[in-house]
N, C-alpha and C positions, 0 to 999 in steps of 0.2 A: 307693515302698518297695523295688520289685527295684531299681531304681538304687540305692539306697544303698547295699544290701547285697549286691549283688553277684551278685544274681540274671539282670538283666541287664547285655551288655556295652560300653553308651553308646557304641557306635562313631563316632560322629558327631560331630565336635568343632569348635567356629567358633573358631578359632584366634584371637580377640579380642587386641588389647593387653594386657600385662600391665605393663611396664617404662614408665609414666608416669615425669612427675617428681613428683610428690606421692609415688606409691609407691615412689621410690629414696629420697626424703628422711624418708618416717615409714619405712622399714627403715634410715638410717644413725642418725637419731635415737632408734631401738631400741637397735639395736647401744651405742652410749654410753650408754643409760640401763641395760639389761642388765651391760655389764660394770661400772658403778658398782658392779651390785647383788650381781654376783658376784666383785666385791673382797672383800667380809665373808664369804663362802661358807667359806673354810678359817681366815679371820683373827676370825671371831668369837667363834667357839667360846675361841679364845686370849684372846681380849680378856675374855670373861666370867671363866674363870680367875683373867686378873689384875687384875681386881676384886674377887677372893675368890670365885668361885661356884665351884658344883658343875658337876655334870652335867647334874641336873634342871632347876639355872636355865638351862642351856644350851639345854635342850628349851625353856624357858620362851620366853626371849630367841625362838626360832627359829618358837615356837607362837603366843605373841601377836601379834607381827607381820601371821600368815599369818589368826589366828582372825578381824582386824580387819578384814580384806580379807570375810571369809565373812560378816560383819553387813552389811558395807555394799556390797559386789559388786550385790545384788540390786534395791537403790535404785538405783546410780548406773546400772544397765543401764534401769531405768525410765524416770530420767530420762532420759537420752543419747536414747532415742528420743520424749521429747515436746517436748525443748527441742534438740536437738541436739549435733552430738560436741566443736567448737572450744572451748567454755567451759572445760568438763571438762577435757578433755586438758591445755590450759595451765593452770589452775589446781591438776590435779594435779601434775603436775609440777612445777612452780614449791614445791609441799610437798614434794615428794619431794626437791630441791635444799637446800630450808632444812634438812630434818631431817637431811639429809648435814652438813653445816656444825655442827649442835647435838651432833654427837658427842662434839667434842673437850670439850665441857663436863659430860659425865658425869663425877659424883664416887661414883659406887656402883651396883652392882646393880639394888635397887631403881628409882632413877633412868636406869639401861638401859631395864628394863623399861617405863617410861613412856613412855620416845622412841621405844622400838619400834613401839608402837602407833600412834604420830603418825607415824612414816614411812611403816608399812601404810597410813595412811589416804590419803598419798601414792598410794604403789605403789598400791593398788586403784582408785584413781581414775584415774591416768597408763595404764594395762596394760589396763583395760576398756575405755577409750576409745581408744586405741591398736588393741586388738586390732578393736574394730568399726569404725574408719576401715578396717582393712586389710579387712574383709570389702566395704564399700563400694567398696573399690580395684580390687580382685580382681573379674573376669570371672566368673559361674557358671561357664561352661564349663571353668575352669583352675582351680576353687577349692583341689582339692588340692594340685596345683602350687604357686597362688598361695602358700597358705598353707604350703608347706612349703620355699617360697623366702623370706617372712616371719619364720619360725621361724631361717632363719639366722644373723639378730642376736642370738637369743639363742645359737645352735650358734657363732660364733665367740665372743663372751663368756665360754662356758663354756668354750673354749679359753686366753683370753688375759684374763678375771680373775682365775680362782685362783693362778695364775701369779705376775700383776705383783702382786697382793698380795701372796700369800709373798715375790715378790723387794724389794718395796719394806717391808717387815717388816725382812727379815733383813738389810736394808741401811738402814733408818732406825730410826722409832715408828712408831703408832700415831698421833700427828698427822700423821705425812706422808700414811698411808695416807688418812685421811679427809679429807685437802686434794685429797686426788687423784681419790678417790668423788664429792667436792661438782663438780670440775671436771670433769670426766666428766659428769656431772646435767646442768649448766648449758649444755656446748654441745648436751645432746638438747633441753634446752628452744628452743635457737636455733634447730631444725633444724625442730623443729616449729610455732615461729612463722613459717616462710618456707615450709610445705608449703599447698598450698592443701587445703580441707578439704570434701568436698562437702557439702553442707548440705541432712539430709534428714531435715526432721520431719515428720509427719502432719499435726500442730496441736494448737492445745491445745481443741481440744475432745473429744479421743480420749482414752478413761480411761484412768486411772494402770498400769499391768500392769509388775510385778515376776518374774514368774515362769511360764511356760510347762510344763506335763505333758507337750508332746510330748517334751523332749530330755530327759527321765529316762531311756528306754534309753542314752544315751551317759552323764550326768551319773555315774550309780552304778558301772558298770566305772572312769569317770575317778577316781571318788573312792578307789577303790582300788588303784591304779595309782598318784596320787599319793599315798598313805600308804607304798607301799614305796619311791618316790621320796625322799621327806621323810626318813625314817629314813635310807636311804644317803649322803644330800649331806651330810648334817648331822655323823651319827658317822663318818662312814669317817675323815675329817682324822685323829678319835684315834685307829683302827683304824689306819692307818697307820702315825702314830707308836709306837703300841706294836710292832709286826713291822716299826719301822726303815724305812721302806719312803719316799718323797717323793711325797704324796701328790699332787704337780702330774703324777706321772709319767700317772695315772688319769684328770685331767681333761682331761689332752690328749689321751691317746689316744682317750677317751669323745667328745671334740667332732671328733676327725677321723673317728670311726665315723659320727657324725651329719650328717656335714657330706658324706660322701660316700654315705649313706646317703638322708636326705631329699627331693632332687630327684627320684630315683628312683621313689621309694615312693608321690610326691606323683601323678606321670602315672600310676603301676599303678593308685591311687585311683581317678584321674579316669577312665579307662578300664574298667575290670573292676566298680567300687566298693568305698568304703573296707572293707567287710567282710572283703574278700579280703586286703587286709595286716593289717588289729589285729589279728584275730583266733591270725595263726603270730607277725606280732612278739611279742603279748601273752606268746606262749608260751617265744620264745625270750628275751624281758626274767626272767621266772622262771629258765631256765635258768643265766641270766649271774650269777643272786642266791646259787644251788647252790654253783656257781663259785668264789662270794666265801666262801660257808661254810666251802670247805675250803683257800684261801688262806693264806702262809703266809711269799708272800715276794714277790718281784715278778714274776715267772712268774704267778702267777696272777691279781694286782693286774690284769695288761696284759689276760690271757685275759677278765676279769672285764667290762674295760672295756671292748672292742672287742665284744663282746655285747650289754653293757646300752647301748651307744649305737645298735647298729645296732635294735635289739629296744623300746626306748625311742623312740628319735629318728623311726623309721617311723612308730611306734606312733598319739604324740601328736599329730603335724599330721593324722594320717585318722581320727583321733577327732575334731577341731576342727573339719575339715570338714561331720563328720558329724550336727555337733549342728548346724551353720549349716545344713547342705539341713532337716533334720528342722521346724526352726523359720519360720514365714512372717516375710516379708522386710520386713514391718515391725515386726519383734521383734527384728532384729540385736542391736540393744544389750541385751536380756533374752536372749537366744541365748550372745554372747559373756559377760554377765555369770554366767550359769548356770554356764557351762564354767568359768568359772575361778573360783568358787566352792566347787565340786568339786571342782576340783586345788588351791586351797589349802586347805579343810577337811582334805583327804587329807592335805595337808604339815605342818598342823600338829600335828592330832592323830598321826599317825604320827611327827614326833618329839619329840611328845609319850609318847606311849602307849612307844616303842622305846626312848625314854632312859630311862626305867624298868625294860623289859626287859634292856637293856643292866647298868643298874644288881644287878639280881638275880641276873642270868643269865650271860652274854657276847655281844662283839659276833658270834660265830657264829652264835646265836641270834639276835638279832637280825637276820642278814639271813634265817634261815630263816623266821623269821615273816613277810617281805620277799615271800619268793618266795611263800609261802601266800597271801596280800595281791595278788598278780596274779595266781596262780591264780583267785581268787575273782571277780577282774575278768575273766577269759578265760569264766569258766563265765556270768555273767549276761550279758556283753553276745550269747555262742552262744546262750545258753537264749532271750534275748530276740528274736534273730534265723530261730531255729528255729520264732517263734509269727508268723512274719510270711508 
């Protein structure tokens, strides 16, 4: 418990391998599945639009997806550890590929909202198993490290999808966009059939377990954390456009704050423990949301964003970390499915619940209710850390 949190200062570090090739190949196969996913990040919201929706179906489109994930996270974290991770992961994906491909045959809304769900079922199964190979990968001694050199695939994605989406938009359709999401998919799946995968079940005479009470101190800061997450990725696109603003300018800069940000944050983790950075990033991710409240033009977009990535991007891999030490090591897959559980419930009901605010109120409001929302995650994960 002092190692976690920061009590004590783990000075003792067995400099283990980290850079296998299984672990450079499920972080390039990341990276591609990632930026498939974050092709839609600024181009869906438009695409709901020009189906005729609102706003709310926007929240919809963005919530079901993430809700789909929060039913089934907790199964497939079960399974993964009594059958093991290879199934899963390629059979995820492989969903996650066709449902890229089933876009262009949306004829309405409605019918969005359907394949949404089936891609989540994707996504939550390719990203749980994914995420606990990479704990398998990953050294104890480097986990923060590891896992915040992991998070990279998705810190360049976040760089170089919203991007080539907008540019492949406003230079094509929306067919081109989702030929280029499915191909994107398709080489993570290649990447992942040629990674070796270590194979580590108990057996199947070890009962079923879905769910773990140790990692609810991490689980419930996560969940709020990713509810001001969810609300900002989702509305800022129209945030943007209404203050004229390009809103790639925010996603780049956000992924170069994290990208130069996470390695860092990863060794302060593993050395001091993770308490010692969530705790000021948490503070400085609410700050970067202030920021955005009083935005107005791109001055404050940039200021906004090199904030919420550095404040964000620390944040989340020594939260990840810290739910893996928390959980015994034959729970990974309940570990990992917990965590992102959390951070998608946060994501969807948060752009759920903020397109509404959005809708009654403004998007300033909305990001203040943002920053309140990791406030709240700052105060449970201290308070819980203070009873330790």
């Amino acid at each position: 418990m002092e190692r976690l949190f920061g009590f004590g200062r783990g000075e003792e570090r067995h400099m283990e391998r980290l850079w296998t090739r299984s672990f450079i190949l499920l972080s390039a196969g990341s990276l591609f599945l990632f930026t498939a996913f974050y092709l839609l990040v600024p181009t869906l919201p438009l695409y709901v639009k020009e189906l005729g929706g609102t706003e709310s179906h926007v929240g919809l489109a963005v919530g079901l997806f993430t809700l789909t994930g929060v039913v089934l996270r907790p199964f497939i974290g079960g399974f993964l550890d009594r059958y093991g991770r290879r199934m899963f992961l390629i059979s995820g994906m492989a969903v996650f590929v066709l449902a890229m491909w089933l876009y262009n045959g949306v004829g309405g809304v409605l019918a969005l909202l359907i394949l949404r769900m089936f891609h989540g079922t994707g996504w939550a199964i390719s990203t749980t198993a994914g995420g606990t190979v990479a704990a398998d990968l990953i050294p104890a001694s480097r986990r923060g490290e590891g896992m915040g050199w992991f998070g990279m695939a998705m810190t360049v994605a976040m760089a170089v999808g919203p991007m080539l989406g907008v540019s492949v938009l406003e230079r094509g359709s929306f067919t081109g966009l989702f030929y280029l999401a499915t191909a994107l998919s398709a080489f993570s799946l290649l990447f992942f059939l040629i990674a070796r995968i270590p194979d580590v079940r108990p057996g199947t005479a070890r009962a079923f377990v879905f769910f773990d009470k140790s990692v609810l101190p991490v689980s419930i800061p996560t969940f709020f954390l990713a509810a001001a997450y969810g609300g900002v990725i989702t509305y800022l696109p129209l945030f943007a456009e209404s203050i004229r603003v390009n809103v790639g300018a925010f996603f780049l800069v956000f992924a170069a704050a994290l990208t130069a940000s996470r390695p860092l944050a990863g060794k302060l983790a593993d050395r001091y423990g993770e308490g010692r950075v969530i705790v000021p990033m948490l503070m400085l991710t609410a700050v970067s949301l202030v920021v955005l409240c009083f935005s107005s033009g791109l001055a404050g977009i940039i200021a906004s964003a090199i904030l919420f990535g550095i404040g964000f991007g620390s944040a989340q891999p020594a939260m990840q970390a810290a739910n893996l030490r928390l959980c015994p090591e034959d729970k990974r897959g309940v570990a990992s499915a917990s965590f992102m559980t959390a951070f998608d419930l946060g994501i969807g009901l948060g752009a759920m619940i903020m397109g509404w605010v959005s809708e009654q109120s403004s998007y300033e409001t909305l990001f203040a209710v943002g920053a309140a929302s990791v406030c709240v995650a700052v105060s449970t994960f201290a308070a819980w850390r203070g009873d330790c």
